[in-house]
KEFI-259428 format. One line per field, with one value per atom (N, C-alpha, C): chain; atom name; x, y, z; residue number from 1. Coordinates in Angstrom, 3 decimals, decimal comma. Layout:
<sites>
voba c(A; ...)
midren c(CA; ...)
u c(X; ...)
v c(Y; ...)
w c(Z; ...)
pase c(NUM; ...)
</sites>
This chain:
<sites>
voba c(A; A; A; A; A; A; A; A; A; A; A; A; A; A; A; A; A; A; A; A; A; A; A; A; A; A; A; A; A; A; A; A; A; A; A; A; A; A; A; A; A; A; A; A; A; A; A; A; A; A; A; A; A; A; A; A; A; A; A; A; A; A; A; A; A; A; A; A; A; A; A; A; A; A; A; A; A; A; A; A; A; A; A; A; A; A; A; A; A; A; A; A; A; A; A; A; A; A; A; A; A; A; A; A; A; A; A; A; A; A; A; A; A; A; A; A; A; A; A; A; A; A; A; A; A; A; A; A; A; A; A; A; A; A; A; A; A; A; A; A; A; A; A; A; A; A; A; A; A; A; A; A; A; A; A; A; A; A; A; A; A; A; A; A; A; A; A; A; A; A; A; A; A; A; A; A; A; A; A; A; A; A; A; A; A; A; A; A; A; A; A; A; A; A; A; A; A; A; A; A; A; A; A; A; A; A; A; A; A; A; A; A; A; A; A; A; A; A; A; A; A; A; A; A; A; A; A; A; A; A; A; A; A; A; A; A; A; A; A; A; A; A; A; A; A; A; A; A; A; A; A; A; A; A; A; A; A; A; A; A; A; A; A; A; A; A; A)
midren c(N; CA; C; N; CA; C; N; CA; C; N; CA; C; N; CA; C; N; CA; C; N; CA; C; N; CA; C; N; CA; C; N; CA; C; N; CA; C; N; CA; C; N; CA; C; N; CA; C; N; CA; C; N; CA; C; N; CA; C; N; CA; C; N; CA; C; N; CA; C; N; CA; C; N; CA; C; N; CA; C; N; CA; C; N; CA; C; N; CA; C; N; CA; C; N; CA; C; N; CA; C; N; CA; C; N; CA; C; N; CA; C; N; CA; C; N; CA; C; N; CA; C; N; CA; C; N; CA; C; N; CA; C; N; CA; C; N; CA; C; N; CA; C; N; CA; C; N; CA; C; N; CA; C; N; CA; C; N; CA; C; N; CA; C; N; CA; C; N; CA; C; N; CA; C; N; CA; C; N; CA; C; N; CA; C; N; CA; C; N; CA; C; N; CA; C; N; CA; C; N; CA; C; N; CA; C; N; CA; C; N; CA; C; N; CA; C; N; CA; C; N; CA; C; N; CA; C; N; CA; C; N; CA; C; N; CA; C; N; CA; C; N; CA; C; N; CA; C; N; CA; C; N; CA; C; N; CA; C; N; CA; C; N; CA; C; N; CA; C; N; CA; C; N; CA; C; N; CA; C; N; CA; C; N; CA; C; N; CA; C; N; CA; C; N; CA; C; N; CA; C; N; CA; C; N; CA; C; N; CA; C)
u c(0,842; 0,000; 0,879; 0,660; 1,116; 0,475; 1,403; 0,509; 0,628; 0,415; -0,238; -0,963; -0,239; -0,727; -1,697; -3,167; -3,503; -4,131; -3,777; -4,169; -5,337; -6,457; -7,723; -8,055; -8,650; -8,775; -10,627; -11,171; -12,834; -12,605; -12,042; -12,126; -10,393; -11,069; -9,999; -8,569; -8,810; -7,787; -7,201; -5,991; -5,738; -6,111; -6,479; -5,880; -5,528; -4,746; -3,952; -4,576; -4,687; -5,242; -4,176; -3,861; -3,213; -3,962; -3,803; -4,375; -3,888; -4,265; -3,545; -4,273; -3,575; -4,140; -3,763; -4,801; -4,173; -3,909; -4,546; -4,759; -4,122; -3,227; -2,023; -3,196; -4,208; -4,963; -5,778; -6,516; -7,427; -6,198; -5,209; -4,118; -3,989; -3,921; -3,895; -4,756; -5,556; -6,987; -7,202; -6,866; -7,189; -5,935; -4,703; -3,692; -4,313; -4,482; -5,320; -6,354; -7,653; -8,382; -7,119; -6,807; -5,730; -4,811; -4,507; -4,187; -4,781; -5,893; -7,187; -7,761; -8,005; -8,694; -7,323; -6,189; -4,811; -4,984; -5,208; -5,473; -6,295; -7,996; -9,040; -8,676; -8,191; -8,072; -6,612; -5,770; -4,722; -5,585; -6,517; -7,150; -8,602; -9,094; -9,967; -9,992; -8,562; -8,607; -9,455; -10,410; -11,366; -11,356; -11,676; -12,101; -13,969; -14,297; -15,530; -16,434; -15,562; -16,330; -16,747; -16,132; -15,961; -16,766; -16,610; -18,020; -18,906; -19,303; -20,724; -20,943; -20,766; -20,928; -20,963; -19,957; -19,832; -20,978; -21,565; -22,829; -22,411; -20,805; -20,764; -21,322; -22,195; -22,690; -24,328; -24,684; -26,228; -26,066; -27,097; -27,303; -27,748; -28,248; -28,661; -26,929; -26,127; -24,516; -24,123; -24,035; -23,516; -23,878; -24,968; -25,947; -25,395; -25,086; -24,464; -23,709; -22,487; -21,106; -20,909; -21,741; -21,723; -22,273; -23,323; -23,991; -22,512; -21,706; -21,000; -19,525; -19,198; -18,181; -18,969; -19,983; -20,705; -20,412; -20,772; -20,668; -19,143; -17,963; -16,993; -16,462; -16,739; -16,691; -16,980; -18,194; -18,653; -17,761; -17,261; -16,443; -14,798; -15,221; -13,011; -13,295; -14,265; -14,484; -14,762; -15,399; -15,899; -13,982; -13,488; -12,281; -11,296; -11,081; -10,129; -10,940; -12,316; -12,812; -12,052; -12,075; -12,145; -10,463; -9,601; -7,969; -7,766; -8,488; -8,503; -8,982; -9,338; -9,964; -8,837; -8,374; -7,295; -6,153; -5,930; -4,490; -4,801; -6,131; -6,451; -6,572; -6,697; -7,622; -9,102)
v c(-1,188; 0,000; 1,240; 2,177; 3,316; 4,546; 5,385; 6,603; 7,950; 8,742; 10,448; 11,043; 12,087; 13,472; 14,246; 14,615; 15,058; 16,716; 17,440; 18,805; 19,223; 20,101; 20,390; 21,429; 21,809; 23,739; 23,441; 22,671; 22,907; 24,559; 25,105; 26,242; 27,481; 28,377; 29,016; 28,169; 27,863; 27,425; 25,772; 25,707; 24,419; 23,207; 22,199; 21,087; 20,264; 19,230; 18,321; 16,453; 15,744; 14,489; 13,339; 12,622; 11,328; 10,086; 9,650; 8,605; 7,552; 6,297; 5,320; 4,275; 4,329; 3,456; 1,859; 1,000; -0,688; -0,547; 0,207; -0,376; 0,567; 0,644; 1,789; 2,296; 1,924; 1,926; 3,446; 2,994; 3,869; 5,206; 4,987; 5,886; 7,081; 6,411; 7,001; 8,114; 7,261; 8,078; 9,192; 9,133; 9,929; 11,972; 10,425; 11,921; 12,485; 12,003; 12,799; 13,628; 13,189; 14,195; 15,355; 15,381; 16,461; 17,278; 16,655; 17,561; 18,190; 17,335; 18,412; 20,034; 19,218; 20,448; 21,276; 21,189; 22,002; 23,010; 22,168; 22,805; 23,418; 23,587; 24,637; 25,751; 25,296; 26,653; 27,438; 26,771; 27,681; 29,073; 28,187; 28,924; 29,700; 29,090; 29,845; 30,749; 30,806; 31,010; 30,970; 29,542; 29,154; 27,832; 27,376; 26,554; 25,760; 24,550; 24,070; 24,597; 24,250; 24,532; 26,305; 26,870; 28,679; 29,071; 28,051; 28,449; 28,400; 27,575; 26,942; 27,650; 27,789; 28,807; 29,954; 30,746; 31,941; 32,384; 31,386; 31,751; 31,662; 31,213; 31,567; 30,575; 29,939; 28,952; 28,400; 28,228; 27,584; 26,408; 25,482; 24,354; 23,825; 24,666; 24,798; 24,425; 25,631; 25,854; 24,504; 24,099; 22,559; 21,680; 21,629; 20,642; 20,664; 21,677; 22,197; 21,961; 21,793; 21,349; 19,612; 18,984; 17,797; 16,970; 17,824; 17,162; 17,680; 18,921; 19,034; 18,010; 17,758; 16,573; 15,442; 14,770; 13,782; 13,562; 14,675; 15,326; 14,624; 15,091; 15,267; 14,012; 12,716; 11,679; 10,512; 10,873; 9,993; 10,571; 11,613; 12,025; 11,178; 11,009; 10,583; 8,807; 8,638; 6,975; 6,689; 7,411; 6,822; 7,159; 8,509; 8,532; 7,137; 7,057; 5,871; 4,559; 4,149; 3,281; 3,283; 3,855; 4,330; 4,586; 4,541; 4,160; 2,888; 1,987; 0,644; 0,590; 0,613; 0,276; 0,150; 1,865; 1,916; 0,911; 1,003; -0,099; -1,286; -2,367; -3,445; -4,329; -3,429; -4,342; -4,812)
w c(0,000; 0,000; 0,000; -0,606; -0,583; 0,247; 0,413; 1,105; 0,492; 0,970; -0,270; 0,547; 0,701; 1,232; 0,308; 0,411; -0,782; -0,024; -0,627; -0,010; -0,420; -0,276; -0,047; -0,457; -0,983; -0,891; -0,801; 0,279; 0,258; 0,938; 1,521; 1,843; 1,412; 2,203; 1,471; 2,438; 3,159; 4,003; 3,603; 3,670; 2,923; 3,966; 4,186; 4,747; 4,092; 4,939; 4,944; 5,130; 4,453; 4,385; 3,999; 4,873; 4,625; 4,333; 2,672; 2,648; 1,624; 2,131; 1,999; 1,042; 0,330; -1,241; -1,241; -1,368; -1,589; -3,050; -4,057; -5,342; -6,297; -6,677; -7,502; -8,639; -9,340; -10,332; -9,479; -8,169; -7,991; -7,459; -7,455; -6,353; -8,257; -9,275; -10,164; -10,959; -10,592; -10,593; -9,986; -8,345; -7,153; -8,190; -8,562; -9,097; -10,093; -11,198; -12,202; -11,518; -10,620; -10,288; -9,627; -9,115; -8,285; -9,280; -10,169; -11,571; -12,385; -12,453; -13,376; -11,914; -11,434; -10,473; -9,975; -9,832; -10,557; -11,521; -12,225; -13,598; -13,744; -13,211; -13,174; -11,935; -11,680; -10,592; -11,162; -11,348; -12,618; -13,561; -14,503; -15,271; -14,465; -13,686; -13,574; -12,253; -11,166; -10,330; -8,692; -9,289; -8,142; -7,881; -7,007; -7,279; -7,553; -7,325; -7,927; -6,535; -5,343; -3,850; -3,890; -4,502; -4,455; -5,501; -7,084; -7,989; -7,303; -7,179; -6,606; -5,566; -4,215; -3,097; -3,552; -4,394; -4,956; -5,784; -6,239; -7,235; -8,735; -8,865; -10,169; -11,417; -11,076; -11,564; -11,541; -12,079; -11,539; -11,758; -11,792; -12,079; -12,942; -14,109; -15,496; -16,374; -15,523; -15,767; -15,622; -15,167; -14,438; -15,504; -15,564; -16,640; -18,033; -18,542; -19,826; -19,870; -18,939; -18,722; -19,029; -17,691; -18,385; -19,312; -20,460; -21,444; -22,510; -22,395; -23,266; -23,173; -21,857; -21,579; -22,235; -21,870; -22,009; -23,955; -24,250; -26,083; -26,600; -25,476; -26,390; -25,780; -24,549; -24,805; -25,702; -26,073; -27,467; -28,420; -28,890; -29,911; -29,989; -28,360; -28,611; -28,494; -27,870; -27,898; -29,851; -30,186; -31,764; -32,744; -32,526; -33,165; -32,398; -31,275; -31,088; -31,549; -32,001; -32,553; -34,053; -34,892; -36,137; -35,755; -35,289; -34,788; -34,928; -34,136; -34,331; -35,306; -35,495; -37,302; -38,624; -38,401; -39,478; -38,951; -37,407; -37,226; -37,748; -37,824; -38,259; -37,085; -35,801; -34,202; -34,517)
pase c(1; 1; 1; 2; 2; 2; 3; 3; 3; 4; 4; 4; 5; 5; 5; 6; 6; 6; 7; 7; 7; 8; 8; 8; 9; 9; 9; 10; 10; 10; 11; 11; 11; 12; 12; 12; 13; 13; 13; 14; 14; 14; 15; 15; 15; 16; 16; 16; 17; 17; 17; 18; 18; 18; 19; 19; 19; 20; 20; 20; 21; 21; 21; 22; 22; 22; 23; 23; 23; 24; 24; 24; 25; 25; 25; 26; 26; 26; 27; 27; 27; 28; 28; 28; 29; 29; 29; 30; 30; 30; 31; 31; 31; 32; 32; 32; 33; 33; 33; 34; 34; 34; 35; 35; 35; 36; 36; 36; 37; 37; 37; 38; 38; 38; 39; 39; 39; 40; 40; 40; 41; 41; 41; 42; 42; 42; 43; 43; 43; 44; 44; 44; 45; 45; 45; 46; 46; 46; 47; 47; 47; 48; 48; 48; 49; 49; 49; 50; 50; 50; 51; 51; 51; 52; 52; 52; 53; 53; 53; 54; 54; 54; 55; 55; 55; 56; 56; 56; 57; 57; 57; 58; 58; 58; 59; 59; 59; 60; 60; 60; 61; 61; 61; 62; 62; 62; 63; 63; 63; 64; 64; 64; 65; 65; 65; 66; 66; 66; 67; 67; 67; 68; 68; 68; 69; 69; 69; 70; 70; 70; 71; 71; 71; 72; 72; 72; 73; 73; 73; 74; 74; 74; 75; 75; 75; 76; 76; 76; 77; 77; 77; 78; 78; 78; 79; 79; 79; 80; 80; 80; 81; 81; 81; 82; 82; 82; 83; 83; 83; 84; 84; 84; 85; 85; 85; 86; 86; 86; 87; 87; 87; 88; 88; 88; 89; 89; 89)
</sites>
């Protein structure tokens, strides 16, 4: 098992969480989320806890967001289909 400090920003104040992974797969996972939400608060200087509380968002907003993720998943699942295809999988 491994362990990982993963830091917090539910508020403006950071904490600190130690936690301990059996399964390297989900420990991978856990990093990507922590890089993407990195990455929105880079660009958008908030975070999702501070939209949302902040108002900068509704739930209409939200909805739109994930029908347009939802959108551009079927787009990359059908191109890596049509990948295999041309490789001859």
């Amino acid at each position: 098992m491994s362990d990982r400090e993963i830091m917090n920003a539910k508020t403006a104040d950071w904490t600190r969480k130690l936690v301990t992974f059996r399964d390297p797969v989900v420990e991978n996972v856990c990093d990507k989320f922590i890089q993407r939400s990195d990455i929105g608060f880079k660009k958008y200087g908030r975070t999702l806890h501070t939209e949302r509380t902040g108002g900068h968002k509704d739930l209409a907003g939200y909805l739109n967001d994930i029908q347009e993720e939802l959108m551009d998943a079927i787009l990359y699942i059908q191109a890596a289909r049509e990948e295999l295809e041309d490789n001859g999988s």
